[in-house]
N, C-alpha and C positions, 0 to 999 in steps of 0.2 A: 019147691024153692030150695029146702035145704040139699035137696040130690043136686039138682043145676051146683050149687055153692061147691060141694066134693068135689065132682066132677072137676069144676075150676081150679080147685084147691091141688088137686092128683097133678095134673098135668103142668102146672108152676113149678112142682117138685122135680119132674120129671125133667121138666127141660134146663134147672139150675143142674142139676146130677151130669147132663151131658153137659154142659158147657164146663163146670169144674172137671172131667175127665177128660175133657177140649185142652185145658190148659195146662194141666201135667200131663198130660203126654208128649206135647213141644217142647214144654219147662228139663224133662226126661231127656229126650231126645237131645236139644242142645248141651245138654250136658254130658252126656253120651259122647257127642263128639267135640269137644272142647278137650274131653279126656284122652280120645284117640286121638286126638291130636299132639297132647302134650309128653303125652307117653311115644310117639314117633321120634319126639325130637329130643326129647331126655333122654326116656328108661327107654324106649325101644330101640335107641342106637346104641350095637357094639361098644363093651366097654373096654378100654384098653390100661394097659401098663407100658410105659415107657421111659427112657433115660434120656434127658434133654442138659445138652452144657448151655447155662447161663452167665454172661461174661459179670466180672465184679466191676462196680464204678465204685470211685472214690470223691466226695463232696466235700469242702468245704474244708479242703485244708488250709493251716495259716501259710499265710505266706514267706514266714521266716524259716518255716520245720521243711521236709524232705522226707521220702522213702528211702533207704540206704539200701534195705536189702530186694533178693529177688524173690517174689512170691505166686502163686496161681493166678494166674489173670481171670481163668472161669474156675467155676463148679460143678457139678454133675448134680444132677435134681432128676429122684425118681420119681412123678409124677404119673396117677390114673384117672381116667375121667373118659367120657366120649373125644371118638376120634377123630371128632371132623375139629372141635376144640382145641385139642391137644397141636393139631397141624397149623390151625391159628397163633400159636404160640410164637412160634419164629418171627411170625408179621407185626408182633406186638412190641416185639424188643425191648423183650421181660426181662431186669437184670438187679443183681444182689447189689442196692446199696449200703458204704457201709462210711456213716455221717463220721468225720475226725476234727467238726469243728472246737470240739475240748482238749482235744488231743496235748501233747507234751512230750518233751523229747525223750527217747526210750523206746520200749519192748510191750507192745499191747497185743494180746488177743481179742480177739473176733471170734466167737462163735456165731455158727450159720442153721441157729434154730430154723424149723420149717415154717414158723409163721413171717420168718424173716425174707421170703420166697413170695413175690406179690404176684399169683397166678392168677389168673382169670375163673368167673365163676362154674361151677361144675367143675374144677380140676382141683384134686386133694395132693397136696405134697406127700410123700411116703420116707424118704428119705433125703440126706443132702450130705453127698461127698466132696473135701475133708468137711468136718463136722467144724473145726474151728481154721482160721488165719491168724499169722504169726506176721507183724508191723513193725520194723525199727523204723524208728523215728528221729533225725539228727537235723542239729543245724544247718540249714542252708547260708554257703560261701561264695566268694567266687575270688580266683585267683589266678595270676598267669604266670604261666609256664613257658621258661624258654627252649625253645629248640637247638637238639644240637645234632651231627652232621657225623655221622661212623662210618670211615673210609679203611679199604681193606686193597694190599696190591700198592702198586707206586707206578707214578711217570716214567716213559724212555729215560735214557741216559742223554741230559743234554737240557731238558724240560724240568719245568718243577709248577707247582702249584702255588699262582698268585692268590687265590682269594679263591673263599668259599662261601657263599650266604646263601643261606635258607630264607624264604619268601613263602609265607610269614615268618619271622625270627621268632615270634611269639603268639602264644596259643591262651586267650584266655576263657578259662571252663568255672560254671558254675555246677555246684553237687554237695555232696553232703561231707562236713567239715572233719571225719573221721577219713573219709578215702581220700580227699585233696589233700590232707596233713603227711600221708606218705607218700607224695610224691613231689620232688623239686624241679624235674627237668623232664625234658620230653626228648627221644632217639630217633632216629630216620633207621633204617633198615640199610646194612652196610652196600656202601658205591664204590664199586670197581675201579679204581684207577689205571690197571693194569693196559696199558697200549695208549692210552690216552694222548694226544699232541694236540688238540684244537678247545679251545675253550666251549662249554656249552651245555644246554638248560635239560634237567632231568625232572622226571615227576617221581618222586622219591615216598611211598609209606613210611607211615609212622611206627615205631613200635610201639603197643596199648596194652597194658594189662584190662584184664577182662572189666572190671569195673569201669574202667575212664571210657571204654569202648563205651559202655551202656550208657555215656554220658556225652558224648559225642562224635560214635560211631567211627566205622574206619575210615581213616583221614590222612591223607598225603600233601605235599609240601612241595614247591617249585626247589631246585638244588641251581644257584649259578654258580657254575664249575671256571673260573679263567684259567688258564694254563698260558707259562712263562716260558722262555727260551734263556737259557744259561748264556750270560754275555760278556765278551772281556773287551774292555776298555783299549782301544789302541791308537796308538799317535803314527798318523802316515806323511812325512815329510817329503817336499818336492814332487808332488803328485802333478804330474804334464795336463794344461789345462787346454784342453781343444776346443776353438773358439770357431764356430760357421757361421756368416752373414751372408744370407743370400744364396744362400746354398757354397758357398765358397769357403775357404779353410782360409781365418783371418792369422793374424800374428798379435799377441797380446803382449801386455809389459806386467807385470812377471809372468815367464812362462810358467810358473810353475805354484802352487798353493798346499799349504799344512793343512790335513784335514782330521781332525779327531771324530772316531766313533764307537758305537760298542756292536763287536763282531762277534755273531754265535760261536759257541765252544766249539761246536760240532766239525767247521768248520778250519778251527786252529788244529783239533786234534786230527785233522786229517795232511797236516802240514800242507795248508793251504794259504799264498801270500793274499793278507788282507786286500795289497794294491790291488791283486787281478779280481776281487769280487767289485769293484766299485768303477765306475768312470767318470772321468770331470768335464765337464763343460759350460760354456760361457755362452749367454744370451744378449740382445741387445737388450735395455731399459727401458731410457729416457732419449735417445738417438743423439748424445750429446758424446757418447763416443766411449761412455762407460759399460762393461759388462756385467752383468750377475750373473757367478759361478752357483752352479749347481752340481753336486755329488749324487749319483746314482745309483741304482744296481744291478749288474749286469742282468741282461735279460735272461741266463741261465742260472742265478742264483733265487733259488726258491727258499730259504728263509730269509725275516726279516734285516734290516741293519739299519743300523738308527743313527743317522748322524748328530753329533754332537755342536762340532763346532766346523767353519772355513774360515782360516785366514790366509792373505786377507781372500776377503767376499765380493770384492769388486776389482777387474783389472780393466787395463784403457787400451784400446787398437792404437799398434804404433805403425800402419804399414800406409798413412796419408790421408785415407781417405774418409776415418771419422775420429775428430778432435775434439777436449772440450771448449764452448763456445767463449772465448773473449771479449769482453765487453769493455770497450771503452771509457771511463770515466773521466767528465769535464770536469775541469779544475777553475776556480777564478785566477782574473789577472790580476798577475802579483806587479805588489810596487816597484818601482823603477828602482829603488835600495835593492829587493830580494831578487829581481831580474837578474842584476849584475852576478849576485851569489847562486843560482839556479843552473845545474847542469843543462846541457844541451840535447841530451837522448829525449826519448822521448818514452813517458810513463805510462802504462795498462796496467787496472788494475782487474785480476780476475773474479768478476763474484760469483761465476756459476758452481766449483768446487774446489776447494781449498787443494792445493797441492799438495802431493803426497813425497813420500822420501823420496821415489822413485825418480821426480823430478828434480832435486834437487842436486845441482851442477858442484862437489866439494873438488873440484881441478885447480880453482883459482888461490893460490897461496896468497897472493897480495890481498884480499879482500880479506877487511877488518872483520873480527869474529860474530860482532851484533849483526850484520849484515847477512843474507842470503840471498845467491843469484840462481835464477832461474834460466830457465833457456824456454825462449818462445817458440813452440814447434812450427808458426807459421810463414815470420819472418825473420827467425833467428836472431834477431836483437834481442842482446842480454838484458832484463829488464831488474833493476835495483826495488824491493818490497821494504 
């Protein structure tokens, strides 16, 4: 009984002893490779040193302050760590921020300690070049600036410069209240006048000191250039007015009309007769038998000429065939009293257009001064107005 009992006793031991070296040996094992495994992707990858530029961001500035001056945009960060990490880097768009929500106007440094560098784990910062940034800090303005126009050279002889405008006339920049205080006006980059005779639109550069550049980059301006013709005033008497109806060469009453204009210099100074740049002619209107003079320029005169004035501006065909129209006006019947005192001719009164000097008859010395006689072009009865 008691050996049977051993015997049972032995072999309980026996098989707890295997099953506990059952279990740490897997326990082993897995840990075994849990560690090859972490050692591949830690410590068994290449370890490297390398120099990465990290760009600087700026947060949280007020919005009355400004940066005045010019500073590094990135830094240089030397950084070691595994490789395959370090190339992650870039994809991360890892960058020095640097908070100015306290900020105030003035000269702050920035130091760019290493824990100041928010790299990813496994990567140790080793250095970080410049070690500190340099911030002016100034009011933010905004102001405007006029434009103004630098001409260099001169028009022909004869030409001159009506008007010049810049388009925009005015430039207005915001920036910080130290640079915009020394500046009042804005320059265009000098415009050749030299040959110039025709009006016309230029794209014209600004001149920029480097700062206003940084502030609104390089910037040009529309230039409207008009260009003038030098003109003398000239009175042209008795100018033959040639009158076509019909194609036909009429006859007018005055032949002839004063015309004022202003004639290029160019043109005098070549002692050239005003009359032969110009020619006059007369159209029909209204077909009541009046013309409208019109002043020309001859078709081989290539600058302008401006007419001023024509007198007169309206002449009448006297060759028959076109009159002004007569209109008859009825009269009541007068009393048997005013009959007997009532001349016998017989009265038209014209309303289509008042008579001009041209018409009027001064041959008759008998006739009383209040009075004026006409002559009716159609049947010649002198008619009493």
């Amino acid at each position: 009984m008691n050996r049977k009992l051993r015997l049972i006793i032995l072999r309980l031991r026996r098989v707890n002893l295997a099953n506990l070296v059952s279990k740490d040996w897997v326990l082993k094992f897995v840990s075994v490779l849990l560690a090859v495994v972490l050692w591949y992707f830690v410590g068994g990858e290449d370890r490297v040193e390398k120099n990465v530029m990290i760009p600087i961001e700026i947060i949280n500035l007020p919005r009355d302050l400004v940066i005045s001056n010019q500073f590094k945009k990135t830094i240089e960060v030397t950084v070691s760590g595994p490789r395959a990490i370090i190339q992650e880097m870039s994809s991360q768009a890892v960058t020095r921020q640097v908070d100015l929500s306290s900020a105030t106007p003035g000269t702050m440094v920035i130091d760019n300690d290493n824990d100041h560098i928010p790299v990813p784990r496994g990567i140790t910062v080793q250095r970080v070049q410049p070690s500190s940034i340099i911030l002016s800090l100034d009011k933010l303005i905004q102001r405007k600036l006029p434009i103004y126009a630098r001409t260099v050279g001169k028009v022909p002889d004869g030409y001159f410069v009506k008007t010049l405008k810049m388009n925009p006339d005015v430039i207005t920049i915001t920036g910080p209240l130290t640079t915009l205080s020394q500046v009042d006006e804005l320059n265009t980059k000098p415009i050749n006048l030299t040959g110039m005779k025709k009006s016309i639109q230029l794209q014209v550069p600004l001149v920029l000191e480097p700062a206003i550049v940084e502030l609104i980059g390089q910037t040009s301006v529309t230039a409207d250039l008009s260009i003038g013709i030098v003109t003398v005033k000239k009175t042209m008497d008795y100018m033959e007015v040639h009158a076509i109806v019909d194609g036909l060469k009429r006859n007018v009453k005055p032949k002839t009309v004063r015309v004022i204009a202003n004639i290029p210099k160019r043109y005098l100074d070549k002692n050239i007769d005003p009359k032969d740049l110009v020619t006059v002619t007369a159209e029909e209107v209204t077909g009541d038998g009046f013309l409208k003079v019109q002043v020309l320029p001859r078709a081989e005169v290539e600058l302008p000429i401006e007419i001023l004035s024509v007198v007169p501006d309206k002449v009448l065909l006297t060759d028959g065939k076109f009159h002004p129209i007569q209109k008859a006006v009825p009269t009541p019947k007068p009393s048997a009293e005013k009959k007997v005192n009532q001349p016998q001719e017989d009265t038209i009164q014209d309303e289509a257009v008042p008579p001009s000097a041209v018409d009027i008859d001064e041959g008759d010395e008998n006739m009383p001064p209040p009075l004026k006689v006409l002559k009716n072009r159609k049947n010649k009865k002198k008619l009493i107005k």
